[in-house]
C-alpha positions, 0 to 999 in steps of 0.5 A: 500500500503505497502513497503515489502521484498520479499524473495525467501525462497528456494534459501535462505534457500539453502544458509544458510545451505551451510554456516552452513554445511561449518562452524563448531560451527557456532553461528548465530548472532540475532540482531538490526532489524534481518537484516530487517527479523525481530529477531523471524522470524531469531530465528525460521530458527535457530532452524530449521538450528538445531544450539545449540546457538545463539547471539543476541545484548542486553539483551532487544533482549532476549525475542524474541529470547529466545520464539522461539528459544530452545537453548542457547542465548549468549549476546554479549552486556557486563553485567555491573557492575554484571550479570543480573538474568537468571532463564532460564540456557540458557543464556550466558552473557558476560564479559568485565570488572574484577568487573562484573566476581568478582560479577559474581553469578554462572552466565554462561558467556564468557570472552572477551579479548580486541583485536586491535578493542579496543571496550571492553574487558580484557586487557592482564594485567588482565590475572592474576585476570582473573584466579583467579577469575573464581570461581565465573563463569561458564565459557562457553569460551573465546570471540575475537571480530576482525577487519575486515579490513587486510589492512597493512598486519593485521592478526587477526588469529595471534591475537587470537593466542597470547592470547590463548597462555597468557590465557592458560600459566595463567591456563584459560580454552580456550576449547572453543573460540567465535570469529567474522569476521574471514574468513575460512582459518584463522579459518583453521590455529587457528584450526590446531594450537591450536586443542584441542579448539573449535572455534565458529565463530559468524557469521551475515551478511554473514549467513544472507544476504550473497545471496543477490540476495535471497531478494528484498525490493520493494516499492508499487507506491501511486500516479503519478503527472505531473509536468509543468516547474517551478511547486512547489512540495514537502513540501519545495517548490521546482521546477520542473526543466523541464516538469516531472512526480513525482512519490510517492512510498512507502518507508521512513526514517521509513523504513529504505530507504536512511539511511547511516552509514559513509563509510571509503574511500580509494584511489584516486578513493574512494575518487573522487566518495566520492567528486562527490556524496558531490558536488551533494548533496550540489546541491539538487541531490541525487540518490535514491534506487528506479529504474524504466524502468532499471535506479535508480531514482533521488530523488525529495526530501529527504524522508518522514518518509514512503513514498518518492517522485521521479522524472521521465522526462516527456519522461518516461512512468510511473509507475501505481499505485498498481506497485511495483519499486525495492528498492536497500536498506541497509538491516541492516537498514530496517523495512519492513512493510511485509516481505513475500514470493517471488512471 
């Protein structure tokens, strides 16, 4: 009994080549868990999307990727303190920091420039040290990693403009720029802007799982209890609060189910709901992903490692075991134990 993602491969394929056809340069992005389909099940559809290059995140993500994939693979990750060896020629390695392009070995490599998202990259003062040393590189382009909020008026397009203008004023190529998280009318504007580059946007999430309706996580039911009033259950004890049925499903903290990374909120209303769902937390009651009858379900208690328990009201008609419930999971956190065909 199994906890799986289903995918309704026509519909999804459908989608991934709308997006590659819309977006000239694409540069599908490989990553983490490959989005919970798993990196060389992405690899294999990008060769059949006939894309040039690809991303992935570290160089440990290298050798999925690179087996199944033909073309070139840019690292995302900044080499540090020099370029690792790639006997390949395939790999595109990035650079972040003076010392790693000084030592650079004839390494192919793009050049990352640090926007307002100050994860990494050169500073504007390193323009100068930046040109003189590419002779140790061959430079396949310029990288722009942006933010993706625009609130407070931010126009990341305005961003990259301003360093195409310092790099190119400071004698560095910029034919070619990486850049992430633009949308297609900024994309539009850099392009009309500055015609004689070529934009590459790496794109992820909205390539990958942007039809979310194509994939459906499920999680397979083991077991089905009746719970009497005041039964204890679980493996802290707790009691059922009212005559219930506890439902066990396939689906845990091993697969990704009910992990969260920390949302920014705004606003009065973004807010409350952040408060309701705290006070609810520190009474025991969290809502899980699994839905039954045409309702989510409340978790009996925190998920195991692979499966979870559920509580349905003695009213419900349950679940039979071998039932698979659908599964409303963070993609970017899954590890399915199948992923297979819609059925």
């Amino acid at each position: 009994m199994t906890f799986s993602l289903y995918v309704d491969e026509p519909r999804w394929r459908a989608h991934l080549s709308a997006v590659v056809e819309a977006t000239p340069g694409i540069v599908p992005v490989i990553k983490g868990n490959g989005y919970g389909l798993g990196d060389a099940r992405l690899a294999a559809e990008a060769s059949l999307l006939g894309v040039d290059t690809v991303a992935v995140g570290t160089p440990d993500e290298l050798p999925a990727v690179a087996a199944v994939f033909p073309g070139d693979v840019l690292v995302l990750t900044p080499s540090y303190p020099t370029p690792f060896a790639d006997p390949t020629g395939r790999v595109v390695q990035t650079v972040a920091h003076l010392p790693t392009l000084a030592a650079g070995g004839g390494a192919r490599v793009v050049v990352e420039g640090m926007t307002s998202m100050h994860r990494h990259g050169l500073e504007y003062d390193d323009v100068p040290a930046l040109a003189a040393g590419l002779g140790s590189v061959r430079l396949d382009g310029l990288a722009f990693h942006l933010p993706m909020d625009r609130h407070g008026g931010y126009d990341p397009a305005v961003e990259v403009a301003d360093w195409l203008r310092r790099l190119a004023a400071a004698g560095v190529p910029t034919s070619t720029a990486f850049v992430s998280h633009l949308t297609a009318p900024e994309l539009a504007a850099l392009r009309r802007d500055f015609p004689a580059t070529t934009f590459r946007p790496r794109i992820g999430t909205s390539l990958w799982l942007g039809d979310r309706g194509a994939l459906q996580a499920r999680g397979t039911v083991l077991d089905v209890h009746r719970l009497a009033r005041g039964t204890h259950y679980g493996y802290r004890r707790r009691r059922a609060p009212r005559d219930s049925q506890l439902v066990v499903v396939s689906g845990g903290t091993a697969h990704g189910v009910a992990l969260e990374a920390p949302r920014t909120v705004r606003g009065p209303v973004g807010r409350t709901k952040a408060l309701a769902m705290g006070t609810l937390a520190a009474a025991n009651l969290s809502l899980s992903p699994f839905r039954w009858a045409g309702r989510q379900r409340w978790f009996a208690e925190p998920p195991h490692m692979h499966v979870s328990l559920l509580l349905l009201p003695a009213s419900v008609e349950p679940p039979a075991i071998g039932a698979e419930l659908d599964c409303d999971v963070r993609l970017t956190t899954l590890h399915p134990d199948r992923v297979a065909p819609l059925p």
